[in-house]
C-alpha positions in Angstrom: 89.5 79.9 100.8 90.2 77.4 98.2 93.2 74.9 98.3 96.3 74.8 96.1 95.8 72.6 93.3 91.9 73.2 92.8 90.5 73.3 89.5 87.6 75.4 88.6 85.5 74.9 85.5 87.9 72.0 84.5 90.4 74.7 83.2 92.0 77.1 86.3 94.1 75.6 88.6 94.4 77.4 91.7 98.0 78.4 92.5 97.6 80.9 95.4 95.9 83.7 97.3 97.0 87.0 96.4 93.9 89.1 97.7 90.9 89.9 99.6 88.4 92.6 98.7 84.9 93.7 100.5 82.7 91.4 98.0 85.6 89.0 96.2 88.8 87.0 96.9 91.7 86.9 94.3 93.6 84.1 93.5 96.8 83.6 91.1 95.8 80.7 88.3 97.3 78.9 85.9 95.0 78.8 82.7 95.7 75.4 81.5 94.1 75.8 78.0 95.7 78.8 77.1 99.3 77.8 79.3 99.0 81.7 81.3 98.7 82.3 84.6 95.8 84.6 85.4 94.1 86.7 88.4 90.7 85.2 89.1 88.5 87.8 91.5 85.8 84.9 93.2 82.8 86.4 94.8 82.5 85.4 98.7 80.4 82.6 99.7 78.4 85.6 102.3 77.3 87.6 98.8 77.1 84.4 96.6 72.9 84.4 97.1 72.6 87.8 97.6 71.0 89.2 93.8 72.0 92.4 93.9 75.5 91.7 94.8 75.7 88.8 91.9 74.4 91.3 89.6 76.9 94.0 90.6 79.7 91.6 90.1 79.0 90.3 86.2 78.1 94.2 85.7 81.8 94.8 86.5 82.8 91.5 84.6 80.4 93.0 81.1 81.7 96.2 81.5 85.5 95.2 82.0 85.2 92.3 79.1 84.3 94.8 76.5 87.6 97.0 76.6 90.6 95.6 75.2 93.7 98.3 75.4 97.2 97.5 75.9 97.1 100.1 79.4 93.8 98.4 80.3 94.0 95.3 82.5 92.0 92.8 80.5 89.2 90.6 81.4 89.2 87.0 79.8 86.3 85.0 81.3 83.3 85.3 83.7 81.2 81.8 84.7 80.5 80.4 87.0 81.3 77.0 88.6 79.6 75.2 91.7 77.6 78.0 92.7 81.1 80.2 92.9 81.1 83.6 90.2 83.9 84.5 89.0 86.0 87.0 86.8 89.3 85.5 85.1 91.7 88.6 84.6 95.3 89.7 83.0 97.8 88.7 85.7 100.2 91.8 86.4 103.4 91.3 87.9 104.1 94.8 89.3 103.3 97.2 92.0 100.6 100.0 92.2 101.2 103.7 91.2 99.9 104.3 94.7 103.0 102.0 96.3 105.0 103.6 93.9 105.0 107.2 94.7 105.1 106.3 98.7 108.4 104.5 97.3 110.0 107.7 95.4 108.0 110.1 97.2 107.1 112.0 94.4 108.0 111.7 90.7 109.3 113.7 87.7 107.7 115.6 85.6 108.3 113.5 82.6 108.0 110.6 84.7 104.7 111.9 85.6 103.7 113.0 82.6 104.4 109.8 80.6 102.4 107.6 83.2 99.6 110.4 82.6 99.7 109.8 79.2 99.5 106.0 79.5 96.7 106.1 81.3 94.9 108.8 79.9 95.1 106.0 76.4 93.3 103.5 78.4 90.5 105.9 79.9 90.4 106.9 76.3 89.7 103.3 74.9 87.0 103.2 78.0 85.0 106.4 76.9 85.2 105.6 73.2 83.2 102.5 74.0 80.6 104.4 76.4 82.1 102.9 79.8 83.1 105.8 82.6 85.7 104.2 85.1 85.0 106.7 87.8 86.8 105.6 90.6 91.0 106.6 88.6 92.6 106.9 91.7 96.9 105.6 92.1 95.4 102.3 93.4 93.8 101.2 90.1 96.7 101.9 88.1 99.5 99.1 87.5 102.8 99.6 86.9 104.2 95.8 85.5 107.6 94.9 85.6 108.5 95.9 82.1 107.2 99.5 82.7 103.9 98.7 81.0 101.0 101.2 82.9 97.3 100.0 83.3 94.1 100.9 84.5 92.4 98.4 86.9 89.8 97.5 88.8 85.9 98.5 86.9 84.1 97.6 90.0 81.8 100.9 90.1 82.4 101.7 86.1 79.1 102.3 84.2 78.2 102.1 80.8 77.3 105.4 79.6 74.4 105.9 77.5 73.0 109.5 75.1 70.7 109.8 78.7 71.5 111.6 81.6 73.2 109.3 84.2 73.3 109.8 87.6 76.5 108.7 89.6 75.1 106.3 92.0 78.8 105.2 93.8 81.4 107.4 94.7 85.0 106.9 94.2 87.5 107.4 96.8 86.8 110.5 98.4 90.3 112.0 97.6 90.1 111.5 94.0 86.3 112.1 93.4 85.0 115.2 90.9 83.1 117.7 92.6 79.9 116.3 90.9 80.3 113.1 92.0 80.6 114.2 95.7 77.5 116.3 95.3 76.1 113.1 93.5 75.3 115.0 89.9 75.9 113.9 86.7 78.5 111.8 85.8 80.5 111.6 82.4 84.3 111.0 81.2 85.2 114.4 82.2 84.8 113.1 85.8 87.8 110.6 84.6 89.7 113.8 83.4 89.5 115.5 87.1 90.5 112.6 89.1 93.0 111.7 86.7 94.3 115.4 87.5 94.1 115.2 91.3 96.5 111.6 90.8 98.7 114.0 88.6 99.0 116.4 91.4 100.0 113.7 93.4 102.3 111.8 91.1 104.5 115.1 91.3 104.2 116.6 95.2 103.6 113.4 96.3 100.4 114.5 98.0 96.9 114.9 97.7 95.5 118.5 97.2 92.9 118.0 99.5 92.7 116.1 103.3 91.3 116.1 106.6 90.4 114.0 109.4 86.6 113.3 107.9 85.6 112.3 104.5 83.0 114.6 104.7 85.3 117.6 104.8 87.4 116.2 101.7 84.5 116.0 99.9 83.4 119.3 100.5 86.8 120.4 99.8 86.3 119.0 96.5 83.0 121.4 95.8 84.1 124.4 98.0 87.9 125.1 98.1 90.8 126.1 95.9 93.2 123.6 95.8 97.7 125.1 96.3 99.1 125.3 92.9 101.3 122.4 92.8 104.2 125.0 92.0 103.7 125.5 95.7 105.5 122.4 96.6 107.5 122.0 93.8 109.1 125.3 92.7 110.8 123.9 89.5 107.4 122.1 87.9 107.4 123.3 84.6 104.3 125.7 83.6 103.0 123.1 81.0 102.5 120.3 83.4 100.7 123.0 86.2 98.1 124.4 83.9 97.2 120.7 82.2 96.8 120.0 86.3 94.7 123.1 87.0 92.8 122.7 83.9 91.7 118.8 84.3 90.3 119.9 87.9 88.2 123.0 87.5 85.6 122.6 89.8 83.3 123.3 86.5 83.3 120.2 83.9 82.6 123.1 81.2 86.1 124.5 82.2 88.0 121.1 81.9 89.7 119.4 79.1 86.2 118.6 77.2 87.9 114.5 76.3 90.8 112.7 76.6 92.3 113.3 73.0 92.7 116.4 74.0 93.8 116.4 77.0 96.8 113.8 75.6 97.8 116.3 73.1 98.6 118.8 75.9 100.1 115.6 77.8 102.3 115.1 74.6 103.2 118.9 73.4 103.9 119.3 77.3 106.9 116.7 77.0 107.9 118.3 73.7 108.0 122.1 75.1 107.4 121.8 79.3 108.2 125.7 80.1 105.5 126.8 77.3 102.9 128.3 78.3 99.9 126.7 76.1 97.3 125.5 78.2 94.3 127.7 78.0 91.8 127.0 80.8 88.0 128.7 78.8 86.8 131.1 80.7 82.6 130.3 81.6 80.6 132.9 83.1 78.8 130.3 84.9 81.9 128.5 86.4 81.2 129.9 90.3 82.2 128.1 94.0 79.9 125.8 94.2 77.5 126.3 97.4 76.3 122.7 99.1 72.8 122.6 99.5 71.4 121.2 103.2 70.0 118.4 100.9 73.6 117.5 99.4 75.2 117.8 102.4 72.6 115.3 104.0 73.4 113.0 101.2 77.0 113.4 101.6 77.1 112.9 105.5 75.1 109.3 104.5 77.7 108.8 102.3 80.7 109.3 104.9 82.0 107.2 107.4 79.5 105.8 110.2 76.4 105.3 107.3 77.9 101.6 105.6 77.0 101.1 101.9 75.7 97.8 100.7 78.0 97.6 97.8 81.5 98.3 99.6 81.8 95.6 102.6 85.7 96.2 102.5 87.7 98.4 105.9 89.8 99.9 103.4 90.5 100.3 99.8 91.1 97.7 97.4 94.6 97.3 95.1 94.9 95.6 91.9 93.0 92.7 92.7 90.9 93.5 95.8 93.4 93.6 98.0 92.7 95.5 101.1 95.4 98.6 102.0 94.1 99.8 105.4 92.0 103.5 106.1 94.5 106.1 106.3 94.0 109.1 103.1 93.3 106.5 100.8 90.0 105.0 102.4 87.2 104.6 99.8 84.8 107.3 100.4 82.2 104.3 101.2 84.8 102.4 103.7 82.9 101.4 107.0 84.4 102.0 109.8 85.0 100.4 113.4 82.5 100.1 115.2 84.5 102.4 118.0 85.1 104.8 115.3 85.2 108.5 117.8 84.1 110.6 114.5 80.7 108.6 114.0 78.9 110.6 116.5 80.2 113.8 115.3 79.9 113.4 111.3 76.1 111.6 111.6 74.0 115.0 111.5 74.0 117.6 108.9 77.0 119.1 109.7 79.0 119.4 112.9 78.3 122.8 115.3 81.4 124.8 113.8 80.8 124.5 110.6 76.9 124.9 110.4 77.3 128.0 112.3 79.7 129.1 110.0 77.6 128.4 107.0 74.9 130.2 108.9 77.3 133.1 109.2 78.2 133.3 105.6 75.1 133.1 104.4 74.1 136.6 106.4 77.1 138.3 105.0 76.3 137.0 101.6 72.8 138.3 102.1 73.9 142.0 103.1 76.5 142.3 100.3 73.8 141.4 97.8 71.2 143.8 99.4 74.2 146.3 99.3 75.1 146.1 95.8 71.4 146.4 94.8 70.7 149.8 96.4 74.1 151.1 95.5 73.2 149.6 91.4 69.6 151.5 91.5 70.6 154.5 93.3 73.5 155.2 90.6 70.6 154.5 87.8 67.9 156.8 89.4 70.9 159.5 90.3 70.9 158.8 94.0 74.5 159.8 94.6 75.5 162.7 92.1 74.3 165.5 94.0 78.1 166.7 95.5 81.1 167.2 94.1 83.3 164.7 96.2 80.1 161.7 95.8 80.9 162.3 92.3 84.6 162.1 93.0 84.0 158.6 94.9 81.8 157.5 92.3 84.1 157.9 89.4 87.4 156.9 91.2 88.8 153.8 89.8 89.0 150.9 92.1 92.8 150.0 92.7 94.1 147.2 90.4 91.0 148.2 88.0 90.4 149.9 84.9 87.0 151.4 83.1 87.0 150.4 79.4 86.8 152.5 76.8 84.7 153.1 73.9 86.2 151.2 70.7 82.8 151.6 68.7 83.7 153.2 65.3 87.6 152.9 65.1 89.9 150.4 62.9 91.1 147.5 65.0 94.5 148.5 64.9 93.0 152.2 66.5 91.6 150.5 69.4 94.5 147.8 69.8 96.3 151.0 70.3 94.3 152.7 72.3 93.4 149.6 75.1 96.9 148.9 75.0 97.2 151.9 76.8 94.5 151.5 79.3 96.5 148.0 80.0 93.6 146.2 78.1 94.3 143.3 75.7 92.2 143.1 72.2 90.8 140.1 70.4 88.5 140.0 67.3 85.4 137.8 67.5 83.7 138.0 64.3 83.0 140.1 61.2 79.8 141.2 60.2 77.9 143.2 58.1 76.7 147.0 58.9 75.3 149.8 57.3 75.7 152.2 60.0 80.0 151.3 60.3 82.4 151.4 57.4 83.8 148.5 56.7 87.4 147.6 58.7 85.4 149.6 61.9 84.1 147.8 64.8 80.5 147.2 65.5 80.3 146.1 68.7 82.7 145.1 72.1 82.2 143.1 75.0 82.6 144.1 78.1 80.7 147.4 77.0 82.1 150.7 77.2 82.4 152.6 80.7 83.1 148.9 82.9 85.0 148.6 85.4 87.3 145.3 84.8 90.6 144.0 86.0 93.8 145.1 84.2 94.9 142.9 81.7 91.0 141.9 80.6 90.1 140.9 77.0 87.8 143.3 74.9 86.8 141.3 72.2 85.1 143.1 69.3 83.0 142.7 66.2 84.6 144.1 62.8 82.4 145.7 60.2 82.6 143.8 56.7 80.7 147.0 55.4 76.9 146.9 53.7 76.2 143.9 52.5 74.2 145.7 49.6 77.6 147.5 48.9 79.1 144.7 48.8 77.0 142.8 46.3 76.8 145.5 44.2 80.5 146.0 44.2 81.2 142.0 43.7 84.4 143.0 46.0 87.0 140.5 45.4 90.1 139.3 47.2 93.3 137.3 46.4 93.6 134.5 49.2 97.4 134.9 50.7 100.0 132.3 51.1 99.9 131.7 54.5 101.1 128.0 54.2 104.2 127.5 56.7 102.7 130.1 59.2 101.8 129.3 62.6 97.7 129.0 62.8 97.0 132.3 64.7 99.1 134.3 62.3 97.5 132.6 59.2 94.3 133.6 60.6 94.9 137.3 61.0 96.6 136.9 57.6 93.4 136.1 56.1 90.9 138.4 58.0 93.6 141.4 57.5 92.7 140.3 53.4 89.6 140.7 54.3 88.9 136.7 54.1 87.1 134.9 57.3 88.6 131.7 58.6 85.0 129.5 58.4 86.6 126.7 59.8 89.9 124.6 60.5 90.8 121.1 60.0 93.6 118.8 61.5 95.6 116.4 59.8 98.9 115.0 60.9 101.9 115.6 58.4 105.6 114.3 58.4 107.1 117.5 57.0 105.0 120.5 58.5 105.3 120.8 62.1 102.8 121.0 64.5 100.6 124.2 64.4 101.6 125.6 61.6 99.4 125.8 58.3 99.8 123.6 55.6 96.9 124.6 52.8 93.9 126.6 52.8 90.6 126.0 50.5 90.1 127.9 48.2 94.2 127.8 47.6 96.9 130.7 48.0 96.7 133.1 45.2 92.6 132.2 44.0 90.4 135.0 43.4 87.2 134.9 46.4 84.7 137.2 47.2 85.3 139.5 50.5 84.2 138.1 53.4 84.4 134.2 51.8 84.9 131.7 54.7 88.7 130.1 54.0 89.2 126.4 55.5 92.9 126.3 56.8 94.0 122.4 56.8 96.3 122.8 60.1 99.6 120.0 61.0 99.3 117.8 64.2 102.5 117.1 63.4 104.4 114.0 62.9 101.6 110.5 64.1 102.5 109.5 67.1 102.5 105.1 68.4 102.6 104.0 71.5 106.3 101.4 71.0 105.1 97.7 72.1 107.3 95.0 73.7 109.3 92.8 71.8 111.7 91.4 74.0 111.6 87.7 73.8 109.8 87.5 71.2 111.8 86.0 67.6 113.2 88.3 65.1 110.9 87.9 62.5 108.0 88.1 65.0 109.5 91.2 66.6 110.6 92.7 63.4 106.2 92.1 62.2 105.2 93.6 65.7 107.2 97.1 64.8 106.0 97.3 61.5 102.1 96.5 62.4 102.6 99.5 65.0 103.8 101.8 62.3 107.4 102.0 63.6 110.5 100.9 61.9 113.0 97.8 62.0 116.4 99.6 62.7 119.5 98.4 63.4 120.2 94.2 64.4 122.9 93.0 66.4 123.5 90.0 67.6 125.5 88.9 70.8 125.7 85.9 72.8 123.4 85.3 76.3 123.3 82.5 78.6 119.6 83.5 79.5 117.6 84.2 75.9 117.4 81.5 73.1 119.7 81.7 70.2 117.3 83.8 67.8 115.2 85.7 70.2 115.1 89.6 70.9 117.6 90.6 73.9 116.6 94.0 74.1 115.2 97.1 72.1 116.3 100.5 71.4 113.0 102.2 72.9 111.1 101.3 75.9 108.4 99.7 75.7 105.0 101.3 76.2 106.8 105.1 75.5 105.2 107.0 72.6 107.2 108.1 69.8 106.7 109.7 66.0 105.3 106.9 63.5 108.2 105.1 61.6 110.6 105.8 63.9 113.4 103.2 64.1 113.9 100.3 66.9 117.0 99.2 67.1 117.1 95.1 67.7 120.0 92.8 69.6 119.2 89.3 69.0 120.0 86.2 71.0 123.0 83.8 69.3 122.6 81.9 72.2 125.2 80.6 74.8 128.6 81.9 73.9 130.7 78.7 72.4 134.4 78.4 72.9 137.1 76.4 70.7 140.0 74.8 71.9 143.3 73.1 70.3 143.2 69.1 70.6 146.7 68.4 72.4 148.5 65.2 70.8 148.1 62.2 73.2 150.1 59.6 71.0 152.3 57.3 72.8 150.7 58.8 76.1 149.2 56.3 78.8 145.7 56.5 79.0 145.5 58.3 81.7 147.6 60.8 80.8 146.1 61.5 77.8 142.9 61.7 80.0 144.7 64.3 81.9 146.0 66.7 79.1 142.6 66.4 77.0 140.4 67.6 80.4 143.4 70.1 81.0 142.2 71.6 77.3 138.4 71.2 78.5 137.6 68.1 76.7 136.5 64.8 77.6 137.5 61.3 77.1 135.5 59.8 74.3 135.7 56.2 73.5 138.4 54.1 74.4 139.6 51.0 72.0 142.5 48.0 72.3 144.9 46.8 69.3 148.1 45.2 69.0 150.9 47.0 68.0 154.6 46.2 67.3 155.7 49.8 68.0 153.8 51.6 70.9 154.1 50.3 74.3 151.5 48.2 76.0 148.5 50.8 77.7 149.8 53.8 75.5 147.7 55.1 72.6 148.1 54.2 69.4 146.3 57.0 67.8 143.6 59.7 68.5 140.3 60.2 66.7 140.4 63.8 65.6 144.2 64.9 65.3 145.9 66.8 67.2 146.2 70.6 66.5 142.6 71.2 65.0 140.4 73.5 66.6 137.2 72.1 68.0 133.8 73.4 70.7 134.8 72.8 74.1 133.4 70.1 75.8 133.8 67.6 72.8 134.9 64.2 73.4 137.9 62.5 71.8 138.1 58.8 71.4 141.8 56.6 71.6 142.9 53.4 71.0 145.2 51.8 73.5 148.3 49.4 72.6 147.9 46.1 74.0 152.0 45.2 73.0 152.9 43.1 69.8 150.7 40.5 69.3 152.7 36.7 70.7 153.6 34.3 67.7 153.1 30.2 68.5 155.6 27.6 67.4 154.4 24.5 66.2 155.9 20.7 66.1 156.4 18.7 63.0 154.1 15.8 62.8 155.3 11.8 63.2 153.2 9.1 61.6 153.3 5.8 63.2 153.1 2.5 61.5 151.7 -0.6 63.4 154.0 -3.6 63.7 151.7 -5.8 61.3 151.9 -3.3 58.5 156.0 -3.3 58.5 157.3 -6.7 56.0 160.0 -8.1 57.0 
């Protein structure tokens, strides 16, 4: 442990301990070059000449150092100084997210969602520069005094490269994506699910998945469905539940695909919470993942009982290392005591329960498939047609399902029609050229004709554009309609119902069109195009948004350059007196800092005129003694100022003579006033008249 007052590298002066990690200590600084205190994570003497663990530690330093985002804790310095490493990082005055919900128990949703939002900026910034955090969990997010969120803590981040990475650390088990449990690739999607189970948590104030074994929660994590958060909080708007569902599909494919979009949902979902808007893309691949005897091996050397080399800690570790205890939060690599009852039964492959009901499941799985096979072949070779009531059971419609009919041939609005009535739902994937259907008919539809699917499915078809040689000959032609103002879908089947395709669709954001709806198309309303041209709609995102930064402190003018650099607004200034700020320095500001709001929206300021000054009348002390006139001036909260003596003919000896500043004006309180005192009339002397002597010789007789 190092001593209070110790300087490292001639610059940090040690001003206390404020942590302990597996591998590092933390210690509050003061950074005497740069006048800042700062968080300095020192590695421990035990790993200080062990490679591996040195190279770990600047890997987390380089990979920290190169973000720089206002809800990223930065990294300042990494050196070394007599044989001690260390990382000099932002100091945070604040508490955990983690601490936080255990405080409020659970938060609202736009509580919640603005937090998600902050920190869903900072994993941004980390992605955009090729770094995966992959350990967001509440304990590496800050919340500072002033409200500011950031992401902490890079210690098992990796830069990302083109190639395919493979995670080698795990997260906290509670928080970790299903690919990281089974130890598959890793990328920033991985980010997006853990950021989603900390969302569950943020607003039921719970995990979705726990158990008395790591090993189970991360098996959870590939295997299980996790309670809709609605469950436990009836009045969660639909918005925030499907961003939450959506960020942890067990599938990455299924997920948001980055964080920018995944903060526009964030950001519509604080503008309209009870819409419905989240769509979750449906991937014919996305099945329950099954855990391989190898993966579970891997996973059962990853739980508690089998220590890890790189994670020394009992526990996990806060903002700067500092270790919580093992309770749901233990890092999925924590090692436990050496007593630990559960490190006999979690050391095999799995324990005798669950192995014999894998063993189970995976019988029953095997007679289902065989099942399904000779009931598929016997219907294709004619197996079961021979009686009246097989053919009864074979055409009966399974309850809850529907068979789908055959759309081939008819107008879209014919089929809408027609599998709205089936309770079927329609949606147009493409146009195409055909010279078997006429043009406005549909080609093709998926699921086929004759399936058996679950009420409510989606046909989606393929429209004929007609021949092709038809159409050439024919030089068909279209007008392109207006479609600016309409909301995107509509525009679309606007232009398609024209006979137009919608080739592809830009974004732009717009301070007059709102977001979603169209603003231009190219080629422009009202030109002249061939059938079947591809029209590019130019679509609003709406008014820019800017995250608002804190000004408070800071001077007018600096505050005032601050707004304007962040695209926001100088509104109102007024100006009121405080005891605590400097005269000329920000008080407060309309908007909180770190919320996100529309560009050039106004901040209103209130600036500092310092301490408040009072005035008070000066009382006339003329012909007063002194102290008396000492007395009614500190009755008026003034002070005695300088104090003189003259003679006077008029005024009484030890009264004053005058005052210097007259009596009646108005002047700060506190201010001195000087007096001069009478010392009585000044005493006259009387002198005799002079007698000149003559000496007896001198008189003549």
């Amino acid at each position: 442990m190092l001593d209070k007052g110790r300087y490292i590298s001639d610059r940090y002066e040690i001003i206390q301990k404020i942590g302990s990690g597996g591998m590092s200590e933390v210690y509050q600084a003061k950074d005497h070059t740069l006048n800042r205190d700062v968080a300095i994570k020192i590695l421990k003497d035990e790993f200080a000449n062990d490679e591996n663990f040195v190279a770990k530690f600047k890997t987390e330093a380089q990979s920290a150092a190169s973000l720089s985002h206002p809800n990223i804790v930065n990294v300042y310095d990494v050196g070394s100084d007599s044989g001690m490493n260390y990382i000099v990082m932002e100091y945070i005055e604040g508490i955990t997210l983690k601490t936080y919900i255990e405080k409020k128990g659970r938060l609202s949703f736009k509580e919640a969602d603005s937090i998600a939002i902050q920190v869903a900026k900072g994993i941004e910034d980390a992605h955009r520069h090729h770094v995966v955090h992959r350990d967001i969990k509440p304990q590496n997010i800050m919340i500072s005094t002033d409200g500011k969120v950031k992401v902490m803590d890079f210690g098992i981040a990796r830069a990302a490269s083109a190639e395919t990475v493979k995670s080698e650390v795990m997260g906290s088990v509670h928080y970790i994506s299903p690919e990281q449990a089974r130890n598959g690739f890793v990328d920033g999607k991985s980010d997006i699910y853990s950021l989603g189970i900390v969302m569950y948590e943020m607003v039921t104030g719970r995990v979705p998945f726990d158990s008395d074994t790591t090993v189970a929660v991360a098996v959870a994590h590939l295997q299980e469905e996790m309670v809709h958060p609605s469950v436990y909080v009836p009045d969660l708007p639909v918005s925030m539940e499907g961003i939450i569902l959506k960020c942890t599909q067990k599938n990455p494919d299924m997920r948001y695909q980055d964080t920018e979009e995944l903060l526009a949902d964030l950001k519509k979902a604080l503008m309209n919470p009870d819409e419905d808007f989240v769509v979750i893309p449906h991937v014919q691949t996305a099945k329950t993942m099954v855990v391989s005897q190898d993966e579970l091996n891997l996973i059962n050397t990853r739980a508690p009982g089998a220590a890890d080399p790189d994670d020394q800690s009992n526990g996990y570790e806060d903002q700067y290392g500092n270790v919580q205890g093992r309770s749901q939060n233990t890092s999925y690599y924590d090692t436990p005591q050496e007593d630990d009852e559960e490190t006999d039964d979690d050391s095999g492959f799995l324990n005798p329960k669950m192995e014999k009901a894998v063993t189970i499941g995976g019988i029953i799985a095997g007679i289902v498939i065989i099942i399904v096979l000779i009931l598929f072949v016997g219907n294709v070779l004619g197996w079961f047609r021979s009686g009246s009531s097989t053919k009864e059971d074979t055409t009966q419609e399974e309850e809850g399902k529907v068979t789908v009919p055959d759309v081939r041939g008819m107008t879209y609005d014919e089929a809408k029609e027609l599998l709205t009535k089936e309770g079927l739902e329609i949606s147009q994937f493409a146009r195409e050229y055909s010279d078997e259907y006429e043009k406005g008919q549909i080609i093709s539809q998926d699921p086929d004709s004759d399936e058996m699917v679950d009420e409510g499915s989606t046909v989606t078809v393929v429209v004929s554009k007609g021949s092709q040689s038809e159409t050439d000959t024919a030089q068909q032609s279209s007008v392109v309609p207006d479609v600016a103002g309409m909301e995107e879908n509509a525009a679309k089947a606007s232009l398609e119902q024209a006979g137009l395709e919608v080739g592809s669709t830009t974004y732009t954001y717009s301070d007059t069109v709102d977001e979603g709806v169209v603003i231009s198309t190219d080629p422009s309303a009202g030109s002249t195009v061939t059938d079947g041209m591809s029209i590019v709609m130019t679509v609003s995102r709406g008014k820019k948004t800017v995250s608002v930064p804190s000004v408070t402190g800071k001077t007018q003018s600096d505050a005032e350059k601050l707004l304007k650099n962040s695209n926001l607004a100088v509104g109102s200034v007024t100006r009121e007196y405080s005891d605590s700020v400097a005269e000329g320095k920000v008080i407060r500001q309309s908007l909180v800092a770190g919320s996100t709001v529309q560009e050039n929206t106004a901040v209103d300021l209130t600036v500092s005129l310092g301490p408040e000054v009072k005035y008070v009348v000066v009382p006339d002390v003329l012909g007063s003694t002194l102290q008396k006139a000492q007395r009614m001036l500190n009755n008026k909260g003034l002070e005695l100022g300088a104090v003189d003596y003259a003679y006077s003919d008029s005024v009484a000896e030890g009264c004053v003579i005058s005052q210097g500043i007259a009596a009646g004006r108005s002047i700060e309180e506190g201010s001195s006033v000087s007096v001069v005192i009478s010392k009585g009339p000044q005493e006259t002397v009387t002198t005799s008249p002079t007698v000149t002597t003559t000496p007896e010789e001198d008189i003549v007789e």
